[in-house]
mmCIF file as gemmi writes it, N, C-alpha and C atoms, coordinates in Angstrom:
data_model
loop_
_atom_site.group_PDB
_atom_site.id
_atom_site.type_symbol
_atom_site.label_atom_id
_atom_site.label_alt_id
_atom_site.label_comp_id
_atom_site.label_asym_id
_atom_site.label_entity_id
_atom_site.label_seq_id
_atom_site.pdbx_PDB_ins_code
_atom_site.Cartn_x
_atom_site.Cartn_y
_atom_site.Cartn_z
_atom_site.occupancy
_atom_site.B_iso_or_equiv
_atom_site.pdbx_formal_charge
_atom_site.auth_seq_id
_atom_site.auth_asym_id
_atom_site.pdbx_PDB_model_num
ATOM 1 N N . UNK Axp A 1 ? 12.583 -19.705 2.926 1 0 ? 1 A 1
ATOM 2 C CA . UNK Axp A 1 ? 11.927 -20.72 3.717 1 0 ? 1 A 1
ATOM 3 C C . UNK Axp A 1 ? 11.471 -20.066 5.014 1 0 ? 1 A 1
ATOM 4 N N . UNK Axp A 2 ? 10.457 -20.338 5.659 1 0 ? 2 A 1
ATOM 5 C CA . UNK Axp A 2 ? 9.723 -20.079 6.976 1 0 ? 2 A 1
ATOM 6 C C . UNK Axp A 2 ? 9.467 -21.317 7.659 1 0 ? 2 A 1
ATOM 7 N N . UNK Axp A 3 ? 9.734 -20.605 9.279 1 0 ? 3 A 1
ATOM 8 C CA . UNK Axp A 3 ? 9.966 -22.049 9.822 1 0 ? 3 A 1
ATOM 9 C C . UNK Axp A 3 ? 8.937 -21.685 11.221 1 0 ? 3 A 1
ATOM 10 N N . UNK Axp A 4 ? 8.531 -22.359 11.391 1 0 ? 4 A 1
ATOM 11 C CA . UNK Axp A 4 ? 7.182 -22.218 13.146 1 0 ? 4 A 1
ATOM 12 C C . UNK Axp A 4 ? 8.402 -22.119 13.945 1 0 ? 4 A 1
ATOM 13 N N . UNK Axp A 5 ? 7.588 -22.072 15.247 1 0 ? 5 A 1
ATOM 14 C CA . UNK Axp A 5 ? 8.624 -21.83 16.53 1 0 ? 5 A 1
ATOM 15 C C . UNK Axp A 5 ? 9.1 -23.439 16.512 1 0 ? 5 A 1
ATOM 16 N N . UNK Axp A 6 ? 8.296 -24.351 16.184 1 0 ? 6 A 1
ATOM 17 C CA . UNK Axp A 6 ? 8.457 -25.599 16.593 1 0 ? 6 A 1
ATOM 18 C C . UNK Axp A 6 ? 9.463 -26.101 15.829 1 0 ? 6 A 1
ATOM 19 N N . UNK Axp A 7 ? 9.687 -25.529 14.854 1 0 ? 7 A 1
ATOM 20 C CA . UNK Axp A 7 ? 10.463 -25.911 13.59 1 0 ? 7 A 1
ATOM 21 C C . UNK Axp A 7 ? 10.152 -26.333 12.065 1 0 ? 7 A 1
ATOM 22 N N . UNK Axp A 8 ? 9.116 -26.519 12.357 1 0 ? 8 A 1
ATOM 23 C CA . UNK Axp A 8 ? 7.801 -27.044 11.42 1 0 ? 8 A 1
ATOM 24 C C . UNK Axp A 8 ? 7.606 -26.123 10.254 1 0 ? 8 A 1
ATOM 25 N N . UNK Axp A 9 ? 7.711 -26.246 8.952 1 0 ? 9 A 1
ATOM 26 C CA . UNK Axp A 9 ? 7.81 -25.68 7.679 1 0 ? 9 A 1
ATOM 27 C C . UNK Axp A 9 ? 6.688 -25.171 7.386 1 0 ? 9 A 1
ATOM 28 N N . UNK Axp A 10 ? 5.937 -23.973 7.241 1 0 ? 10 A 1
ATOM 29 C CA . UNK Axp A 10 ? 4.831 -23.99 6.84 1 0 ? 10 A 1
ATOM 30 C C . UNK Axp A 10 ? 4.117 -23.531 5.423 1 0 ? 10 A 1
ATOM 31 N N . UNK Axp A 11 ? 5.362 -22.97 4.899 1 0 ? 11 A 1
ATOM 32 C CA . UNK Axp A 11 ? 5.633 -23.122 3.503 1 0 ? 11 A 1
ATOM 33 C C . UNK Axp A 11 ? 6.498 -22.1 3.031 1 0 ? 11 A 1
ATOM 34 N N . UNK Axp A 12 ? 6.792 -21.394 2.138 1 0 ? 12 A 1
ATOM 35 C CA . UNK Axp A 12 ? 8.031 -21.038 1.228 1 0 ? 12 A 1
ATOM 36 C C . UNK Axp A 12 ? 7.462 -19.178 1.013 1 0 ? 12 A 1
ATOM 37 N N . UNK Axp A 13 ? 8.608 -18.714 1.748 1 0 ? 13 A 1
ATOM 38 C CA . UNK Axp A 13 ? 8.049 -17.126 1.398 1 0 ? 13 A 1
ATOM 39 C C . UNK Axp A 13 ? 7.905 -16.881 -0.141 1 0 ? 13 A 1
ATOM 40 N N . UNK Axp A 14 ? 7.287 -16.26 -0.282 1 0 ? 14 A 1
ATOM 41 C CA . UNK Axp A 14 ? 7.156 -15.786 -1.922 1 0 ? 14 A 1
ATOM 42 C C . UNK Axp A 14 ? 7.255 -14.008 -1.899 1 0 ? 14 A 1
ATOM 43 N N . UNK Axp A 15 ? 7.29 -13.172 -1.397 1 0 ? 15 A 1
ATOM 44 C CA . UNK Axp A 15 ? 7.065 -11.902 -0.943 1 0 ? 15 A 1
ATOM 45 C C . UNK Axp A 15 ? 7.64 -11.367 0.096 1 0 ? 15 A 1
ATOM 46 N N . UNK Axp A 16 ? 8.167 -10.175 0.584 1 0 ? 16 A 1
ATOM 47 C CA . UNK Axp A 16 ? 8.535 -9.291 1.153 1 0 ? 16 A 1
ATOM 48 C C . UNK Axp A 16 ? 7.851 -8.494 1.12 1 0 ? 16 A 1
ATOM 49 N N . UNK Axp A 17 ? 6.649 -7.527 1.7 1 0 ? 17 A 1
ATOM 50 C CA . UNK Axp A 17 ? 5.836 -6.941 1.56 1 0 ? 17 A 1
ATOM 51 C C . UNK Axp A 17 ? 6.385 -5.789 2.973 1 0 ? 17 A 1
ATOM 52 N N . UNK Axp A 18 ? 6.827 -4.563 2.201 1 0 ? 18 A 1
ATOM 53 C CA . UNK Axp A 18 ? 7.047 -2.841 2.632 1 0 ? 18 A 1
ATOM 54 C C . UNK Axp A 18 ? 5.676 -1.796 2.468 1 0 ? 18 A 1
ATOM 55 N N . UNK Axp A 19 ? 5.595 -1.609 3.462 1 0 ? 19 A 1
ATOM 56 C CA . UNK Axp A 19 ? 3.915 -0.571 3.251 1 0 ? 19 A 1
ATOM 57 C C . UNK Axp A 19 ? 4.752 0.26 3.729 1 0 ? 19 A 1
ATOM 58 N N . UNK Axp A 20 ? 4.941 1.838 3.315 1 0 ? 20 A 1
ATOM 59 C CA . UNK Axp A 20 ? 5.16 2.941 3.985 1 0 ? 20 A 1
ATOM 60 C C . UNK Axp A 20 ? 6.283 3.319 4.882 1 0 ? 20 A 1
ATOM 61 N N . UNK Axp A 21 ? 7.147 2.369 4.326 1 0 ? 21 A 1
ATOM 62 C CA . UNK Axp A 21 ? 8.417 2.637 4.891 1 0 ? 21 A 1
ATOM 63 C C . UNK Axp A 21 ? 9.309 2.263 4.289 1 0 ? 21 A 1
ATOM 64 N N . UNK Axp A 22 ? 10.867 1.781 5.136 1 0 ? 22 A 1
ATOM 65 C CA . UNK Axp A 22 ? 11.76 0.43 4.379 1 0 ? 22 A 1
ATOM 66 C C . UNK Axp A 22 ? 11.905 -0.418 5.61 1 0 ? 22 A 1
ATOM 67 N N . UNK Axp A 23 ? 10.951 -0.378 6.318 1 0 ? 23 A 1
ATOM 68 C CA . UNK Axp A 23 ? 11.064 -2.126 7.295 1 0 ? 23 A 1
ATOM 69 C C . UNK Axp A 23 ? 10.071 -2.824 6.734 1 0 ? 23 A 1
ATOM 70 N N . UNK Axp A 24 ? 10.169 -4.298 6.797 1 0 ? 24 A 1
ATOM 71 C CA . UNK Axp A 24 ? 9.356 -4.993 6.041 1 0 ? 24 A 1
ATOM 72 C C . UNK Axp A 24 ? 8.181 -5.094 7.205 1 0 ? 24 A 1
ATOM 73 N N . UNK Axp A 25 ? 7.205 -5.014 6.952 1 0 ? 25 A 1
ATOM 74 C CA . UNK Axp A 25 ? 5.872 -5.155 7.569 1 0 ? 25 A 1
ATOM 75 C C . UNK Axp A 25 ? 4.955 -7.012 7.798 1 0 ? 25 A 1
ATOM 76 N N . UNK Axp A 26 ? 5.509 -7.436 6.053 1 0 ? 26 A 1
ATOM 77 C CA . UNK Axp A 26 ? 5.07 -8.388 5.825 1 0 ? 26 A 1
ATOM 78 C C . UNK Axp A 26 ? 5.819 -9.973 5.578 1 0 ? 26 A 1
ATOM 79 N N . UNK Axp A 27 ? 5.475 -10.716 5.469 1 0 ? 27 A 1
ATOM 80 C CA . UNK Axp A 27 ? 5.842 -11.883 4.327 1 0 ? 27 A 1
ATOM 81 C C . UNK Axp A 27 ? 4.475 -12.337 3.696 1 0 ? 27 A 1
ATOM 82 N N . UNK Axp A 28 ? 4.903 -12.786 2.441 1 0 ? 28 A 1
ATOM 83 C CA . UNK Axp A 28 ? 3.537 -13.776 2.068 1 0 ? 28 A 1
ATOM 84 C C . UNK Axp A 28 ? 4.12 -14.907 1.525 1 0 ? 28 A 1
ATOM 85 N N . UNK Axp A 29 ? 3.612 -15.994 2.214 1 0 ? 29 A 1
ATOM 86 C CA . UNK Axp A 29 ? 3.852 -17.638 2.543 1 0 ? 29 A 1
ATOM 87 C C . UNK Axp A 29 ? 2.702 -18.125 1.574 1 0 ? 29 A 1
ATOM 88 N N . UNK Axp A 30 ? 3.644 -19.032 0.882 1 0 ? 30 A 1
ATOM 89 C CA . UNK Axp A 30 ? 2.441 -20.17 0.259 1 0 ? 30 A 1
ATOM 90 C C . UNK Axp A 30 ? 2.772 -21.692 0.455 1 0 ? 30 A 1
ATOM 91 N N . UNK Axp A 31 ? 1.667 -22.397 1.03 1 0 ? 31 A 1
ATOM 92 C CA . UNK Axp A 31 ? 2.22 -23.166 2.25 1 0 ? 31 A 1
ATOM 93 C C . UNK Axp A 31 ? 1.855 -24.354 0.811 1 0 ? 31 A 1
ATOM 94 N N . UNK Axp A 32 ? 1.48 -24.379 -0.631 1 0 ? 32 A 1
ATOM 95 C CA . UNK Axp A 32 ? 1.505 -25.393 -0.871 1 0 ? 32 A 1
ATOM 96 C C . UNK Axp A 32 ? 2.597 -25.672 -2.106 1 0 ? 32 A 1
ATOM 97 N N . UNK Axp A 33 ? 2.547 -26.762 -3.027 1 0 ? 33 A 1
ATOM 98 C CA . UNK Axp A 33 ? 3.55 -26.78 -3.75 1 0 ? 33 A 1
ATOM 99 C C . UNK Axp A 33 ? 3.088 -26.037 -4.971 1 0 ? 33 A 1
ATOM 100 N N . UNK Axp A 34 ? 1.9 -26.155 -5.369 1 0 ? 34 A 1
ATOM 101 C CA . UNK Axp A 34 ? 1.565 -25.518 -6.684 1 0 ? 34 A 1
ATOM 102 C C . UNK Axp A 34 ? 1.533 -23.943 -6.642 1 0 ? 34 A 1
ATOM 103 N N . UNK Axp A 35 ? 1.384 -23.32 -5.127 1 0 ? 35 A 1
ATOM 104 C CA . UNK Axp A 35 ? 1.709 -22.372 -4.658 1 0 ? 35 A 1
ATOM 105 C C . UNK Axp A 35 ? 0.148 -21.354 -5.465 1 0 ? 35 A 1
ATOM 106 N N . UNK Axp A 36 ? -1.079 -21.846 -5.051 1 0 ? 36 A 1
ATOM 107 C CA . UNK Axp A 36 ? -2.134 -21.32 -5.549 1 0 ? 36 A 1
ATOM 108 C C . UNK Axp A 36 ? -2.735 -20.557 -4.486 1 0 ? 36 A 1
ATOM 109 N N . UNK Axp A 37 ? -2.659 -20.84 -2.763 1 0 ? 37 A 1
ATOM 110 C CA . UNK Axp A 37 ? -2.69 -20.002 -1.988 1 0 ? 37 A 1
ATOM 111 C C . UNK Axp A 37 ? -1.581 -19.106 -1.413 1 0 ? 37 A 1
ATOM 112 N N . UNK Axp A 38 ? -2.317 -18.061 -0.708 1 0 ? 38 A 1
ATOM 113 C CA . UNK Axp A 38 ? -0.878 -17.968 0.132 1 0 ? 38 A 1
ATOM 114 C C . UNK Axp A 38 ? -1.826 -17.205 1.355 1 0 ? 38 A 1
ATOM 115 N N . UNK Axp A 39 ? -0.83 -16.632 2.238 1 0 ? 39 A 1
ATOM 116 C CA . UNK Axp A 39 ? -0.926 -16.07 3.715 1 0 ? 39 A 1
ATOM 117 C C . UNK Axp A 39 ? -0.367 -15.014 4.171 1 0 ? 39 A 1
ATOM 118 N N . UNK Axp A 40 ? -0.501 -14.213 4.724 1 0 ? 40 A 1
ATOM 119 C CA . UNK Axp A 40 ? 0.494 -12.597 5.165 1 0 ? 40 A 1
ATOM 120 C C . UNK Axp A 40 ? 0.716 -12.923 6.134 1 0 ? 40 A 1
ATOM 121 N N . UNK Axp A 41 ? 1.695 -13.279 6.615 1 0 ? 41 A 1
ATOM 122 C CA . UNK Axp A 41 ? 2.531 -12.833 7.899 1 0 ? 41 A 1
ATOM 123 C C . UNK Axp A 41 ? 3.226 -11.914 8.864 1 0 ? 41 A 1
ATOM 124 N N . UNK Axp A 42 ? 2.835 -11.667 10.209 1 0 ? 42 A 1
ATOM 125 C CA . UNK Axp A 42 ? 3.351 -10.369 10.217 1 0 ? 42 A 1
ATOM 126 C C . UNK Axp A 42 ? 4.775 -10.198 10.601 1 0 ? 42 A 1
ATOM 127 N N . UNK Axp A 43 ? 5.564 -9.445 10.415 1 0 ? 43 A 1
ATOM 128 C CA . UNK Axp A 43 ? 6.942 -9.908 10.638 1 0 ? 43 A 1
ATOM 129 C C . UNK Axp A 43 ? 7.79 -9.214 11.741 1 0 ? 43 A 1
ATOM 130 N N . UNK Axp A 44 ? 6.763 -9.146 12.729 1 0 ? 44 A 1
ATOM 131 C CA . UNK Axp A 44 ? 7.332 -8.362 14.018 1 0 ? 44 A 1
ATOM 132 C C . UNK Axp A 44 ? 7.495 -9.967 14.928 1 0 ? 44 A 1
ATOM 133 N N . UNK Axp A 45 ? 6.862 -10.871 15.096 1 0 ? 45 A 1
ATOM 134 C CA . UNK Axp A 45 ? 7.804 -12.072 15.519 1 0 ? 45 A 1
ATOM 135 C C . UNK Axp A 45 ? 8.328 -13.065 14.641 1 0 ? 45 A 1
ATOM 136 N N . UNK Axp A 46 ? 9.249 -12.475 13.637 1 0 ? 46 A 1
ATOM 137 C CA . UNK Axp A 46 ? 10.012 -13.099 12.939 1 0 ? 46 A 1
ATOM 138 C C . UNK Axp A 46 ? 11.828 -12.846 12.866 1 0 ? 46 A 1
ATOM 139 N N . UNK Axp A 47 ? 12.338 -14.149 13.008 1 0 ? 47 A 1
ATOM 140 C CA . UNK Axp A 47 ? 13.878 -14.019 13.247 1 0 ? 47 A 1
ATOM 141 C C . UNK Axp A 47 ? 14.177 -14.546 11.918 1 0 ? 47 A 1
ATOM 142 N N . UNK Axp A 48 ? 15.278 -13.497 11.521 1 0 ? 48 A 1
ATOM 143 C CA . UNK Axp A 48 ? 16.088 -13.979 10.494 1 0 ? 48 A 1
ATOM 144 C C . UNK Axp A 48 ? 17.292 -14.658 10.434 1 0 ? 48 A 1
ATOM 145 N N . UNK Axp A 49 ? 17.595 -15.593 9.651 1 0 ? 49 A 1
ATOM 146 C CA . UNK Axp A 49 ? 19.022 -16.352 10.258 1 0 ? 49 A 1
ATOM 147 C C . UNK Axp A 49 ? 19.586 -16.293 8.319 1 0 ? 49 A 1
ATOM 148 N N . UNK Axp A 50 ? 20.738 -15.157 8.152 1 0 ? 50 A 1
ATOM 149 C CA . UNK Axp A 50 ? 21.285 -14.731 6.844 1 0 ? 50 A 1
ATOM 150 C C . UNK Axp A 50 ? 21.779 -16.165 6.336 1 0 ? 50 A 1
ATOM 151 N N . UNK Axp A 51 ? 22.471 -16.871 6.821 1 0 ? 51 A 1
ATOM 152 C CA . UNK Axp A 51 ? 23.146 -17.278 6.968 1 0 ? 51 A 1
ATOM 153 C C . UNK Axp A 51 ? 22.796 -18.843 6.191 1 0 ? 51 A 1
ATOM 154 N N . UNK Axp A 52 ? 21.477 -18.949 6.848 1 0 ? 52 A 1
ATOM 155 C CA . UNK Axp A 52 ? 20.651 -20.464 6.169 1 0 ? 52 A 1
ATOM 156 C C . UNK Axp A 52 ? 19.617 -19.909 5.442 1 0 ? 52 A 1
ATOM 157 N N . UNK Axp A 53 ? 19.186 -18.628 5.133 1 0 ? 53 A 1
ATOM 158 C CA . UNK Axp A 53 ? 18.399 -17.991 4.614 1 0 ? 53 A 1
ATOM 159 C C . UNK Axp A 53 ? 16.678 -18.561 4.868 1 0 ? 53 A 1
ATOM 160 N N . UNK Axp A 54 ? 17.021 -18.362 6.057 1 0 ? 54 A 1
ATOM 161 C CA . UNK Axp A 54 ? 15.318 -19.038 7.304 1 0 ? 54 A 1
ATOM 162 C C . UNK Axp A 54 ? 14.614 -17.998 7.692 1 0 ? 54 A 1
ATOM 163 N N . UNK Axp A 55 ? 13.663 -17.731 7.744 1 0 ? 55 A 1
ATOM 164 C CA . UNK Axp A 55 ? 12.472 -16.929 8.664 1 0 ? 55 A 1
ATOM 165 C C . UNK Axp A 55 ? 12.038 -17.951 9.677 1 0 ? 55 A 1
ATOM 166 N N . UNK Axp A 56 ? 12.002 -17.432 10.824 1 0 ? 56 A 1
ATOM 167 C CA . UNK Axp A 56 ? 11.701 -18.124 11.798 1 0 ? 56 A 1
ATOM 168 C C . UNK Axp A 56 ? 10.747 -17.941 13.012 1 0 ? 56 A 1
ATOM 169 N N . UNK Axp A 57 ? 9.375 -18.027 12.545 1 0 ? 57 A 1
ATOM 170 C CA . UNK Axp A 57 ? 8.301 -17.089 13.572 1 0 ? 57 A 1
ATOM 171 C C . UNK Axp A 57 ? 8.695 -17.303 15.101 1 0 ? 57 A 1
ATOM 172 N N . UNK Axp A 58 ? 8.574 -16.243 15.582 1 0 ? 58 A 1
ATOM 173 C CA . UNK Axp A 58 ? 8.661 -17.055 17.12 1 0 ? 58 A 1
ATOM 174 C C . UNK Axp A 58 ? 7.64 -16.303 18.331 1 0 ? 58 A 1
């Protein structure tokens, strides 16, 4: 799950995306239910919380 700063859901990671390393660079979000789009995110303002298993842009 991915969550806005606001708290606001913007849809469901589907991807972990590693280019050229082992830090993740990416996510790719598909913000609908049939999950026919999606979005790259970059994941340098993103907090992870293990725990509730959240991405959390900020």
């Amino acid at each position: 799950m991915l969550r806005g700063p606001m708290g606001r859901t913007p849809g469901r990671v589907q991807q972990v995306l590693v280019i050229g390393g082992y830090e993740p660079e990416y996510v790719e979000v598909s913000p609908g239910l049939l999950g026919f789009r999606s979005a790259l995110t970059p994941v340098l303002g993103v907090a992870v919380d293990d725990e509730r298993r959240v991405l959390t842009l900020q």
